[in-house]
PAKOL-530100 format. One record per residue: residue in one letter; y, z, x of N, C-alpha, C, CB in turn. Coordinates in steps of 0.2 Angstrom, whole numbers, padded with zeros to 4 digits, always signed. Atoms other than C-alpha are relative to their C-alpha. Glycine has a CB too. Layout:
PAKOL-530100
AYZXYZXYZXYZX
...
***
This chain:
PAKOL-530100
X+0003-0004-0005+0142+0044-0177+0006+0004+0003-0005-0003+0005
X-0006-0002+0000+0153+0057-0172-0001+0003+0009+0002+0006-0005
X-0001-0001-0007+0147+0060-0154-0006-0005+0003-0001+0009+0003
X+0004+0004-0004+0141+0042-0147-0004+0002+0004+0002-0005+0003
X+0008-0002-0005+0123+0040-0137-0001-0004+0006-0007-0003-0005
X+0000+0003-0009+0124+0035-0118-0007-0003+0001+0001+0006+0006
X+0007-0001-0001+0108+0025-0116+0003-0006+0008-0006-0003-0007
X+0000+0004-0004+0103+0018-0101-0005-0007+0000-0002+0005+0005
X+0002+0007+0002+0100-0002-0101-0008-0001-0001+0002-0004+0005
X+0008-0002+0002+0081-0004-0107-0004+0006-0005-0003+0000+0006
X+0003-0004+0001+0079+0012-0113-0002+0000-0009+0003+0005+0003
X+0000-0001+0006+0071+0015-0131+0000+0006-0002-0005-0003-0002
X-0002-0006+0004+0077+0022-0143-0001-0001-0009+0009+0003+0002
X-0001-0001+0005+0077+0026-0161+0004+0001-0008-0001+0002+0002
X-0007-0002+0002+0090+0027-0177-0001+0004-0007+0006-0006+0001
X+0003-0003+0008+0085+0039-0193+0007+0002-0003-0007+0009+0000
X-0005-0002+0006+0097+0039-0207-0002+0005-0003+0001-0004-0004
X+0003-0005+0003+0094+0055-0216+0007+0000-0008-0001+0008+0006
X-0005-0002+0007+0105+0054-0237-0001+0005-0004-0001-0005-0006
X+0001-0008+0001+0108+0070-0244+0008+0000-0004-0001+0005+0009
X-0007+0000+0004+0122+0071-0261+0004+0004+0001+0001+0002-0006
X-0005-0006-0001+0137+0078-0257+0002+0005-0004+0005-0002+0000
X-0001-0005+0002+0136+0087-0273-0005+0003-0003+0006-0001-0003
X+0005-0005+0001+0119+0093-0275-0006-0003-0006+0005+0007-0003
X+0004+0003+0005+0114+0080-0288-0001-0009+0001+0003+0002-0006
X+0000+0008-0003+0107+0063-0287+0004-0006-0003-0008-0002+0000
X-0006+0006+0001+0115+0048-0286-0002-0006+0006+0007+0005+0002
X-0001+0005-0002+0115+0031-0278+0002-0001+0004+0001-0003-0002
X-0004-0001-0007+0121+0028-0260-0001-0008+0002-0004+0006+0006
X-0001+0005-0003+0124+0012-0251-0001+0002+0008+0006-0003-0002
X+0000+0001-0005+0120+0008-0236-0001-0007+0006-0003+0005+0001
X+0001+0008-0003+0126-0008-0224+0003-0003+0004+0002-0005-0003
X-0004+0002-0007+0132-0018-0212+0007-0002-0004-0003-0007+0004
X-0008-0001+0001+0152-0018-0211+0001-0010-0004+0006+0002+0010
X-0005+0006+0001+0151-0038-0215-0004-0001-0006+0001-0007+0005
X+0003+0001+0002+0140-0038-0228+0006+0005-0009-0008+0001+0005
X-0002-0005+0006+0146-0035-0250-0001+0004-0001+0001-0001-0003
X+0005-0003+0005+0141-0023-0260-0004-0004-0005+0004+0005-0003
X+0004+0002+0003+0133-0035-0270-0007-0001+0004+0003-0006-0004
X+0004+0003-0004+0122-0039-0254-0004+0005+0001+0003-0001+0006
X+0000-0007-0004+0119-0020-0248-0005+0003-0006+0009+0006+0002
X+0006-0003+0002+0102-0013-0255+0003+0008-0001-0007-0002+0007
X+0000-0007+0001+0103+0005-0263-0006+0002+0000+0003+0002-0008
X+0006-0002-0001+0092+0019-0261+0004+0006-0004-0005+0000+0009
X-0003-0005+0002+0094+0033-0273-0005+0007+0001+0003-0001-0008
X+0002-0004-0005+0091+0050-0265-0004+0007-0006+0007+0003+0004
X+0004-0004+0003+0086+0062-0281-0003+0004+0003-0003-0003-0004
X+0007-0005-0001+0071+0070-0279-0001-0001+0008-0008-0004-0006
X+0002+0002-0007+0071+0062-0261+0004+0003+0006+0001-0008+0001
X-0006+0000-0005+0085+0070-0253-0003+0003+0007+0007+0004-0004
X+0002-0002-0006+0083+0072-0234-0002-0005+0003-0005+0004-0001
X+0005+0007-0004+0073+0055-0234+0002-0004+0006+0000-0006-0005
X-0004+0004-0006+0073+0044-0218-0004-0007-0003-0002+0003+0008
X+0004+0006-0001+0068+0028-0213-0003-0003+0008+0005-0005-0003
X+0002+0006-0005+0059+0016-0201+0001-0006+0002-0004-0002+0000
X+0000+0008+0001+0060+0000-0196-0007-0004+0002+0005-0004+0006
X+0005+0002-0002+0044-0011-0198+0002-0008-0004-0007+0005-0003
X-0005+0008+0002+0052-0031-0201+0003+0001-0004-0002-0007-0004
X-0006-0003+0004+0065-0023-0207+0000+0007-0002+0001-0003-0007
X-0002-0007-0001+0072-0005-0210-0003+0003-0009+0012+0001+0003
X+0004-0004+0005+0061+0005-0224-0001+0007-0001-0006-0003-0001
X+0001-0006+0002+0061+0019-0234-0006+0002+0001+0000+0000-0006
X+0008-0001-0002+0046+0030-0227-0004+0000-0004-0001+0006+0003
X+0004+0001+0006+0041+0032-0244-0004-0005-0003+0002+0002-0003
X+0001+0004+0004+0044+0018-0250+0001+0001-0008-0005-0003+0001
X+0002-0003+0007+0047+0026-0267+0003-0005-0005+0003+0009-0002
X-0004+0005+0003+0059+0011-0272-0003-0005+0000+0005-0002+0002
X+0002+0003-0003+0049+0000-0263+0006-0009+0003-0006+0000-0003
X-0005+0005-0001+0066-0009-0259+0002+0003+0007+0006+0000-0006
X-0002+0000-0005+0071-0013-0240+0009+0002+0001-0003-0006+0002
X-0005-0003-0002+0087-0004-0235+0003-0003+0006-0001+0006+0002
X-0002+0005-0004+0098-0016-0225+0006+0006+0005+0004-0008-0005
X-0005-0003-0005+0104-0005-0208-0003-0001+0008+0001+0008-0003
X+0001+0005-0007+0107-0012-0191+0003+0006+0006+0005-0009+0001
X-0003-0004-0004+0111-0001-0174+0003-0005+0003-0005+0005+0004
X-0004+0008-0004+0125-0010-0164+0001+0005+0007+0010-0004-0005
X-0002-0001-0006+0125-0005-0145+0004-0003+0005-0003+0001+0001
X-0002+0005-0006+0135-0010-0130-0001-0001+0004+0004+0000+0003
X+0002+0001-0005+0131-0016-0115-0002+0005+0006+0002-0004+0001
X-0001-0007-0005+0127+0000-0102+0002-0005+0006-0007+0006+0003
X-0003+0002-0008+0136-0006-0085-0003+0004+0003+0008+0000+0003
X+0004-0004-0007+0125-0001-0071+0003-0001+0006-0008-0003+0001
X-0005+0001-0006+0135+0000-0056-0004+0000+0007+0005+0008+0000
X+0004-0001-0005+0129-0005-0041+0000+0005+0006+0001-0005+0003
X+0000-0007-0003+0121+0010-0030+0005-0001+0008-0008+0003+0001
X-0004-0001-0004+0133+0017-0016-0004-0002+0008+0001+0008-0001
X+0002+0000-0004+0129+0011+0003-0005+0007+0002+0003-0002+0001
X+0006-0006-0004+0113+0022+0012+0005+0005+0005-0007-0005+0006
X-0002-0004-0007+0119+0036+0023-0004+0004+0003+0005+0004+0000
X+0005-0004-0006+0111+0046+0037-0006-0004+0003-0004+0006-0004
X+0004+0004-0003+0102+0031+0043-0001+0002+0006+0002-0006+0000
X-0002-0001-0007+0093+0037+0059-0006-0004+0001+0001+0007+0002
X+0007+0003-0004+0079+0029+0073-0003+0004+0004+0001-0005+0005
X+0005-0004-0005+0066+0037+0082-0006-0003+0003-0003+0007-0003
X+0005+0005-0004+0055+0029+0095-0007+0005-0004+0001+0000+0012
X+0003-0002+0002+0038+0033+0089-0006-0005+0002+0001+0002-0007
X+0005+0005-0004+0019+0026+0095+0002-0006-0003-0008+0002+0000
X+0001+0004+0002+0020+0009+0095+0004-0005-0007-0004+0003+0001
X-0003+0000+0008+0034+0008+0082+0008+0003+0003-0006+0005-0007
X-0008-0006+0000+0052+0013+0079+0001+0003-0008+0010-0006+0000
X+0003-0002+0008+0053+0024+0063+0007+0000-0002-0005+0008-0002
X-0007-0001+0004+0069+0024+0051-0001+0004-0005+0004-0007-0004
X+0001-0005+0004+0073+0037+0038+0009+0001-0001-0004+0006+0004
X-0008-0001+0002+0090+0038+0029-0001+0007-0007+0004-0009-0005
X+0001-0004+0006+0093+0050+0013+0001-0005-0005+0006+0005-0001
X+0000+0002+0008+0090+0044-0006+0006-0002-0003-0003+0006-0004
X-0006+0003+0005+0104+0034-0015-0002+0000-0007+0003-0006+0002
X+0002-0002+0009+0106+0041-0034+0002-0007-0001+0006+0008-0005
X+0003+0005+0005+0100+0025-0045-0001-0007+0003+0006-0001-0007
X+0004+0004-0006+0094+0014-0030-0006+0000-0002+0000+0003+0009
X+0006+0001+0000+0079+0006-0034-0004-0002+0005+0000-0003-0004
X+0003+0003-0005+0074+0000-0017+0005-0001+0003-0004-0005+0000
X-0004+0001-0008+0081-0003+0000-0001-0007+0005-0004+0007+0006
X-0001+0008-0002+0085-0020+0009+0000+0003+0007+0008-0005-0002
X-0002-0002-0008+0082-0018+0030+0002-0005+0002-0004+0003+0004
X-0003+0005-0004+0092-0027+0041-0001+0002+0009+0008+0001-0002
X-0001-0002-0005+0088-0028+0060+0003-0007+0005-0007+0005+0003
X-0003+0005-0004+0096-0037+0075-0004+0004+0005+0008-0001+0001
X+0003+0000-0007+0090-0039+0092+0004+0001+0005-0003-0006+0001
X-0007+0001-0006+0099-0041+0110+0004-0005-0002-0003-0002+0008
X-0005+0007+0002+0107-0057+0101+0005+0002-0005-0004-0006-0004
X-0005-0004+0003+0116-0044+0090+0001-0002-0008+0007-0001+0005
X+0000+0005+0008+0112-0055+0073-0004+0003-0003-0002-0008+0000
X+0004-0007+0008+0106-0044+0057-0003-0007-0003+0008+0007-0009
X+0005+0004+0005+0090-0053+0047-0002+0004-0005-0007-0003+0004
X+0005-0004+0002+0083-0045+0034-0006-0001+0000+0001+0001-0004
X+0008+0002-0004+0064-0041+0039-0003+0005-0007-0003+0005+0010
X+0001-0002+0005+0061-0032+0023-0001+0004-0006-0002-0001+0001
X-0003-0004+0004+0061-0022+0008-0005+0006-0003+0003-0005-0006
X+0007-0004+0002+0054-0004+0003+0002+0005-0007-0004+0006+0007
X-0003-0005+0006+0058+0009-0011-0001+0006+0002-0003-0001-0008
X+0000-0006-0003+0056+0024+0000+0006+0002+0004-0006+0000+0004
X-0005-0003-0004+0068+0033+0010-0002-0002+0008+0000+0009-0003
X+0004+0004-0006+0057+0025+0027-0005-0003+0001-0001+0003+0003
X+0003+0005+0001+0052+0014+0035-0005+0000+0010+0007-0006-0003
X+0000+0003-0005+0042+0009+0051-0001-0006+0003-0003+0003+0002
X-0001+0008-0002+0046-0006+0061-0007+0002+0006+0009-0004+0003
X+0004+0000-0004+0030-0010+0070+0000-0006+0003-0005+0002-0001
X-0002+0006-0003+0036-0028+0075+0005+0003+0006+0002-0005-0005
X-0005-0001-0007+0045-0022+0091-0003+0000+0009+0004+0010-0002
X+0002+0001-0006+0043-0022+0110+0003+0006+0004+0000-0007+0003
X-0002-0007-0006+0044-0008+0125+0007-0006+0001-0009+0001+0009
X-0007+0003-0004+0061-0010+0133+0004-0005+0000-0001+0000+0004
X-0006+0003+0005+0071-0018+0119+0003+0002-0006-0002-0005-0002
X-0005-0003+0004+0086-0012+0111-0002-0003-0009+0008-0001+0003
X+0001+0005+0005+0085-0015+0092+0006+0005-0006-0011+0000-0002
X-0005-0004+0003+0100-0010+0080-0002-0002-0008+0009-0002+0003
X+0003-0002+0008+0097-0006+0059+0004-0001-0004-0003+0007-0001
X-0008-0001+0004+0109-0007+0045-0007+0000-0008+0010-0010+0001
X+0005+0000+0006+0101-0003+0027+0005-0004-0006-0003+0010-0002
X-0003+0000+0006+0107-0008+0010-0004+0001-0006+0003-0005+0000
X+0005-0003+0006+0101+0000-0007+0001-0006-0005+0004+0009-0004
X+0000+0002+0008+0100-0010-0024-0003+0002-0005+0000-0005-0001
X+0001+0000+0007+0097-0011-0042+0001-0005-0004+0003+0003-0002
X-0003+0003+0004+0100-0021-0055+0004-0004+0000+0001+0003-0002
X-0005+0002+0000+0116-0022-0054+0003-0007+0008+0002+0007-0001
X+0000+0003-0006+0114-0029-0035+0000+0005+0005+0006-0005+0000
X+0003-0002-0004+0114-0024-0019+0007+0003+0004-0005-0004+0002
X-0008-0005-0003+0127-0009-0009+0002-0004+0007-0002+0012+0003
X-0004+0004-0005+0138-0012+0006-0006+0004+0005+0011+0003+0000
X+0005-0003-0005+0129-0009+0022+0002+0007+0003-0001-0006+0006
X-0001-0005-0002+0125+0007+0028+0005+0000+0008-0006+0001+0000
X-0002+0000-0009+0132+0013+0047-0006-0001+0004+0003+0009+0004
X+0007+0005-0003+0120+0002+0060-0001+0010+0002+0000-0010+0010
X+0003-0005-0006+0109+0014+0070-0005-0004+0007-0006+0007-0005
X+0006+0006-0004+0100+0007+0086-0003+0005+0006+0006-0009+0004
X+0005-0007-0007+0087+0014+0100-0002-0005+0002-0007+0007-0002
X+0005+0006-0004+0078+0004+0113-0005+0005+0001+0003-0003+0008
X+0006-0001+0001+0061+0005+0111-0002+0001+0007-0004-0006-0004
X+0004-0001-0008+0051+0013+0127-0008+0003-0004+0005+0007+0006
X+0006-0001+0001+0033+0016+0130-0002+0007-0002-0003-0004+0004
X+0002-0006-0001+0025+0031+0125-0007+0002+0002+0001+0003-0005
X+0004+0000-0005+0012+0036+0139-0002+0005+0001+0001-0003+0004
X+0003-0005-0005-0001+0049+0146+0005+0002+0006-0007-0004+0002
X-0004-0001-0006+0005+0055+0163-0004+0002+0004+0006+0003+0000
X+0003-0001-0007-0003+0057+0179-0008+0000-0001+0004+0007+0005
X+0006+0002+0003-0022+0048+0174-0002+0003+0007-0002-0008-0004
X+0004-0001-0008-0034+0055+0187-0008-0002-0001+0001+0009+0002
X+0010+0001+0002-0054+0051+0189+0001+0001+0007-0005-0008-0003
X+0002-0003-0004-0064+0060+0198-0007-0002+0002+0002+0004-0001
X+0004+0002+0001-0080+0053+0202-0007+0005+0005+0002-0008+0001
X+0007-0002-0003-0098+0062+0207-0006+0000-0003+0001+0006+0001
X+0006+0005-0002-0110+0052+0210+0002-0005-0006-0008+0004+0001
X-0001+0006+0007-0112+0040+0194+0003+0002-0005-0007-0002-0004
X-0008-0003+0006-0101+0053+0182+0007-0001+0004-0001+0011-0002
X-0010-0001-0001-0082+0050+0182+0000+0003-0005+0005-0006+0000
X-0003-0004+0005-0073+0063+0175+0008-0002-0001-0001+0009+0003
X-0008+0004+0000-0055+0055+0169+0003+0007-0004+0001-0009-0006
X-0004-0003+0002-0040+0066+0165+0005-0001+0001+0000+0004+0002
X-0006+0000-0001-0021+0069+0162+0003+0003-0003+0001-0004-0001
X-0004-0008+0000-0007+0079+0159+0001-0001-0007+0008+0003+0005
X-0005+0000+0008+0000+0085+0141-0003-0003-0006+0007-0005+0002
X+0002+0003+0006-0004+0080+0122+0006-0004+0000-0001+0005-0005
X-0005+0005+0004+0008+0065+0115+0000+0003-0006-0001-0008-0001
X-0002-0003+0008+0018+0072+0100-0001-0007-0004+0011+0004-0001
X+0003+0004+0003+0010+0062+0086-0005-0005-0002+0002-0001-0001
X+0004+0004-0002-0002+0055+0094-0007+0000-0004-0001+0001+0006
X+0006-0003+0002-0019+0054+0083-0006+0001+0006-0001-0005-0005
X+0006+0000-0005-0030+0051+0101+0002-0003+0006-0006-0004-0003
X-0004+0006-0008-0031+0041+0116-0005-0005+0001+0002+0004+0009
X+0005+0005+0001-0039+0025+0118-0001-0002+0008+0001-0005-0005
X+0002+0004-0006-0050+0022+0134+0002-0006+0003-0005-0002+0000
X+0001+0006-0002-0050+0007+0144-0004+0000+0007+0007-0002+0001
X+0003-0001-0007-0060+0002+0159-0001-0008+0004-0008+0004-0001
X+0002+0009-0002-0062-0015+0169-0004+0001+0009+0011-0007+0002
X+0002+0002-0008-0070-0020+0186+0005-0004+0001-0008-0004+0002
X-0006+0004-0006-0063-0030+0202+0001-0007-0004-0005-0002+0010
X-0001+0006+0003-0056-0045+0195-0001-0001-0007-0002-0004+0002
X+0003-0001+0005-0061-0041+0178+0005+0000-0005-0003+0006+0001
X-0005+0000+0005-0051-0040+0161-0002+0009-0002-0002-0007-0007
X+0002-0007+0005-0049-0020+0151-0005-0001-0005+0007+0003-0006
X+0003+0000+0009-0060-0018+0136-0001+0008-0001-0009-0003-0001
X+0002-0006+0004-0063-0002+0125-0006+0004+0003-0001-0003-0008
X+0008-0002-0002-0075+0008+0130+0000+0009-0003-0002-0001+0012
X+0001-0007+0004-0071+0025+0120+0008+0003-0002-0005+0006+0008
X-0006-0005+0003-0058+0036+0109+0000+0007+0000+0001-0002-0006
X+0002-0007+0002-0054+0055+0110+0007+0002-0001-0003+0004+0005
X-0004-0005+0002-0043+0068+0103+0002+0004+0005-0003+0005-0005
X-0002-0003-0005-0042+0077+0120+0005-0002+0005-0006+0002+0002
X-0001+0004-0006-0036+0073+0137-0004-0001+0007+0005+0001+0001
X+0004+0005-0002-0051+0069+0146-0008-0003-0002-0001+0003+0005
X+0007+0004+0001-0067+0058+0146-0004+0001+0006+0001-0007+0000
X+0005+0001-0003-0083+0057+0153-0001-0007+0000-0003+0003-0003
X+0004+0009+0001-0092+0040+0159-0003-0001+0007+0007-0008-0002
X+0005+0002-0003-0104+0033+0169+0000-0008+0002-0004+0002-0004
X+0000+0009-0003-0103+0019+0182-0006+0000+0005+0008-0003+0005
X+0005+0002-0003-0115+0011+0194+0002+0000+0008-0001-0007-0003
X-0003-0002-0004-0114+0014+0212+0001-0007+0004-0004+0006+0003
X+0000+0004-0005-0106+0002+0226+0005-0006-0004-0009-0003+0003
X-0006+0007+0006-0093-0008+0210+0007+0006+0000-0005-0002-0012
X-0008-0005+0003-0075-0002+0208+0000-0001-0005+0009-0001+0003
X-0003-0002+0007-0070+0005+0192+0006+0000-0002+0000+0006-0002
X-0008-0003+0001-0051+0005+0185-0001+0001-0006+0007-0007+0002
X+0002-0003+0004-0049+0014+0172+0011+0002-0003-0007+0006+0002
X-0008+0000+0002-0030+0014+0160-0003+0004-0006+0006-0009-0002
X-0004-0004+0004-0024+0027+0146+0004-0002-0006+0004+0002+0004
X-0005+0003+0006-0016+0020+0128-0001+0007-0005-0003-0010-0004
X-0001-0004+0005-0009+0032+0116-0001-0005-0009+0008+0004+0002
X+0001+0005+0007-0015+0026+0097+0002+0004-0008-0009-0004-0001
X+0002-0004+0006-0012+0032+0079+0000-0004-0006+0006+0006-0002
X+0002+0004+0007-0019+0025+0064-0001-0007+0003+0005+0000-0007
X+0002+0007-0004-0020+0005+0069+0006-0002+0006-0001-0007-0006
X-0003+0001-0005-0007+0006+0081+0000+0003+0007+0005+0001-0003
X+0001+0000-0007-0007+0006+0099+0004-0002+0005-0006-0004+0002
X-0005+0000-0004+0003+0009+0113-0003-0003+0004+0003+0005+0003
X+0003+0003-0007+0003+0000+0131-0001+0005+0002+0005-0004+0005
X+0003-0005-0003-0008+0008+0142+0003+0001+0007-0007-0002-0001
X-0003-0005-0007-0003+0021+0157-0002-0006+0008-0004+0010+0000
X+0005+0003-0005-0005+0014+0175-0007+0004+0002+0004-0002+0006
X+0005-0001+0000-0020+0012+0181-0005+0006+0006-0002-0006+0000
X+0000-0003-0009-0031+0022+0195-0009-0003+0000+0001+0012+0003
X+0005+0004-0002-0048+0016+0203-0003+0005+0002+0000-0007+0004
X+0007-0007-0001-0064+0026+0207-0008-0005+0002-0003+0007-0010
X+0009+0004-0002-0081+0020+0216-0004+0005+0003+0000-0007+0007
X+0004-0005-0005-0096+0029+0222-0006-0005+0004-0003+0008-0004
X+0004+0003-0004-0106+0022+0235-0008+0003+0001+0004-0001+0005
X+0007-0001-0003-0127+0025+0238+0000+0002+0006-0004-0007+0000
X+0003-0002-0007-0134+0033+0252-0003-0003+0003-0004+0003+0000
X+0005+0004-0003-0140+0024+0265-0006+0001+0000+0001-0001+0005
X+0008+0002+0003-0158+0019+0264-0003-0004+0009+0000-0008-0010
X+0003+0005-0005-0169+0013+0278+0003+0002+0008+0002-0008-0002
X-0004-0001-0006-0161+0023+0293-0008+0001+0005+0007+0008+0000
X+0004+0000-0005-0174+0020+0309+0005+0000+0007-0004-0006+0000
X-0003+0000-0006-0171+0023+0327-0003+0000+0005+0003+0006+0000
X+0006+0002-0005-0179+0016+0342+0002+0001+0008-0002-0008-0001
X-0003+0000-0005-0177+0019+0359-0001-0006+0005-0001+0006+0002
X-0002+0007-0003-0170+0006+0370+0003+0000+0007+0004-0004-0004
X-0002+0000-0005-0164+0003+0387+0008+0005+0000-0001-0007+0003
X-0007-0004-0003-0152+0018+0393+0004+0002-0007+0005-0006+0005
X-0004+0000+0007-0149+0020+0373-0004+0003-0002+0002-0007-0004
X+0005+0000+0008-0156+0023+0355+0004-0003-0005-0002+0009-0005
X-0003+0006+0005-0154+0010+0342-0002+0001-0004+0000-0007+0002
X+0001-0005+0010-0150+0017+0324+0002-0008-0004+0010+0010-0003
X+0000+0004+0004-0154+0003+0310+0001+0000-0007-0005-0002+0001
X+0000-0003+0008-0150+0004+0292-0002-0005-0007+0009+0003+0000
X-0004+0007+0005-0149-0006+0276+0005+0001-0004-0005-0003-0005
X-0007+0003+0003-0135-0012+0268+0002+0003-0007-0002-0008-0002
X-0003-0003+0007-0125-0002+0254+0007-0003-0003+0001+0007+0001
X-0004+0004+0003-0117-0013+0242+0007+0003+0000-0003-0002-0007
X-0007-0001+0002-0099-0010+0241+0004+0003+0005+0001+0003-0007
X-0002-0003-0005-0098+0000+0257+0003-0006+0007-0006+0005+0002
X-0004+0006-0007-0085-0009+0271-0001+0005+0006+0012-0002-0001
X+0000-0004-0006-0089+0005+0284-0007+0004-0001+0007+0006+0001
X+0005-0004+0000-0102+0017+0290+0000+0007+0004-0005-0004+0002
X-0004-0003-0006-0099+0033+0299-0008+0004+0002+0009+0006-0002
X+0008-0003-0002-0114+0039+0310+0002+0006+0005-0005-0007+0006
X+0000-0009-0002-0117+0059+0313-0005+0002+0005-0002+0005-0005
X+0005-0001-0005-0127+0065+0327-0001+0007+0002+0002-0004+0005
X+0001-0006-0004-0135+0082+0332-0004-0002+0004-0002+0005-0003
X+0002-0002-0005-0141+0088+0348-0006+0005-0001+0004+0001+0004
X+0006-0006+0001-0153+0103+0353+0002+0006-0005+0000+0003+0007
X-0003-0007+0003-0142+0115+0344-0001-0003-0010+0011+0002+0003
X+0000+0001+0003-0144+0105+0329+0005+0000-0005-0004+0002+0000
X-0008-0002+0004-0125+0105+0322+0003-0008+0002+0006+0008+0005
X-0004+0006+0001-0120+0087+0317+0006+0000+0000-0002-0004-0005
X-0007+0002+0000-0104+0078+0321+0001-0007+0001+0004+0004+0006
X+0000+0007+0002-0098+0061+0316+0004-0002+0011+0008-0002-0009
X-0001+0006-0006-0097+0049+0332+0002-0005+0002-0004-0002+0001
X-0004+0006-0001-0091+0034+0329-0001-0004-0008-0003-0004+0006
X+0003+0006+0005-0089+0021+0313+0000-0007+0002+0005+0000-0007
X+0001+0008+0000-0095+0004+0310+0001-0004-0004-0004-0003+0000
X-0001+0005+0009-0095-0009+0297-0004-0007+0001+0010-0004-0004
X+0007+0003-0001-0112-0016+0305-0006+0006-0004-0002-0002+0008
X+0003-0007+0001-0127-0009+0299-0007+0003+0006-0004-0002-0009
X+0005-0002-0004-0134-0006+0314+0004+0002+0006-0005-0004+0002
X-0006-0005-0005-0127+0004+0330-0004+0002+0007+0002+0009-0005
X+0004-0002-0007-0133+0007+0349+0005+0006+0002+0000-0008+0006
X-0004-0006-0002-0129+0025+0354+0000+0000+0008-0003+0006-0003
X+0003-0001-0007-0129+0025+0375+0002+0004+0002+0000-0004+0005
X+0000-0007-0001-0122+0042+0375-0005+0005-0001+0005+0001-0003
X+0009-0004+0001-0140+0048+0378+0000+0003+0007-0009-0005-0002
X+0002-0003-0008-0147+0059+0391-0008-0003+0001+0000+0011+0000
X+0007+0001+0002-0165+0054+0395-0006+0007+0002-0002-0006+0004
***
């Protein structure tokens, strides 16, 4: 063979002997292995055949078979050295919801990537392996540094480690949550979209209460509906796909009932205003018009009943 065949380790391949007389007429040809005699070495004569190849099917045969005699010929290859691939470069981090995301460039004949991270203890583990160019780490916590180092392999084994890259993980949050409540609707808002955020996930608790879920949207406000005379607190979490950020702080919203049951009796040197009781209210503030008919607050309480003696009779 006058210009050897580069194969890469595993790959298949092929090997067709084609006999053809050097001088135009037929004749008997040998063909063998270097250890083997000529009394050993199977002829194939080319005549009428010339051009012929062969196959190998348990052993290397005339396609024809016009002999039906097996042709003794063996391919001898060397071992390809597969070199283990070059360390990763362009390793970088980027806080992202709920996650840190890595991203290096492609190492030529890397079959996969080895990741390495350390903590504040400064000690590299590897956490696991991908065959992409990235990766996100969703095992991580708000407001902890976390440093990266990659390494490629193959085959052959595995490269030197990349240059670390490290970021401390912070939260990514709504910003200035507002509710606004009238009467049993609250209207919740906040500033700005989060870049990559698929939505935002509700939360809502009462006084002493735990969060729960109570609704998901693409915008940035909600609607919702509470009961009057109970505080609401209501928090903000940015989410995308099953991941979920800590949620924003919180703000609180109540609305309180109208009083009910207001009487008024007159009484010595007085008038004595009576009311009933509205759950969740700690005060009361009592308005009063005269002849002119133009109310003005008077005084508060946090009884539900009140003796006015600023009366004329």
């Amino acid at each position: 063979m006058d210009n050897p065949l580069t194969l890469t380790k595993g790959e298949k391949f092929s090997v067709v002997i084609k006999l053809e007389s050097m001088d135009g007429k037929s004749g008997a040809y040998y063909v063998m292995e270097s250890k083997y005699n000529l009394g050993n070495a199977a002829s194939w004569y080319c005549g009428g055949e010339k051009g012929q190849s062969f196959y190998y099917n348990y052993g290397w045969r005339d396609m024809v078979e016009s002999m039906g005699g097996n042709v003794r010929i063996k391919a001898y290859t060397d071992d390809v050295q597969i070199q283990k691939p070059s360390a990763p470069s362009g390793l970088s981090v980027s806080n992202t919801i709920a996650s840190l995301t890595l991203k290096w460039n492609v190492v030529t004949d890397a079959t996969g990537y080895e990741i390495y991270r350390a903590g504040t203890d400064g000690k590299y583990s590897k956490i696991t392996t991908v065959t992409s160019t990235s990766y996100v780490d969703t095992n991580v916590k708000n407001n902890t540094q976390y440093s990266y180092r990659i390494k490629a392999y193959n085959t052959a084994g595995a490269s030197a480690f990349s240059t670390a890259a490290s970021l401390k993980k912070t939260q990514i949050s709504v910003s200035n949550l507002k509710a606004d409540a009238n009467g049993s609707k609250v209207q919740l808002s906040w500033t700005g979209v989060v870049t990559g955020a698929e939505g935002y996930v509700i939360y809502r608790r009462t006084e002493g209460g735990s969060y729960a879920e109570i609704g998901r949207t693409s915008g940035n406000t909600y609607s919702n509906t509470i009961s009057a005379g109970i505080k609401y607190y209501y928090t903000v979490a940015v989410y995308s796909g099953s991941r979920t950020e800590g949620k924003c702080p919180e703000v609180g919203v109540m609305y309180l009932a109208t009083p009910s049951g207001l009487s008024v009796s007159n009484t010595i040197a007085s008038l004595t205003l009576k009311w009933n009781a509205v759950k969740g209210a700690t005060e009361y503030e009592i308005y009063r018009a005269g002849t002119d008919g133009k109310y003005s607050k008077i005084t508060t309480v946090t009884s539900t009943s009140y003796v006015d003696t600023s009366v004329k009779k």
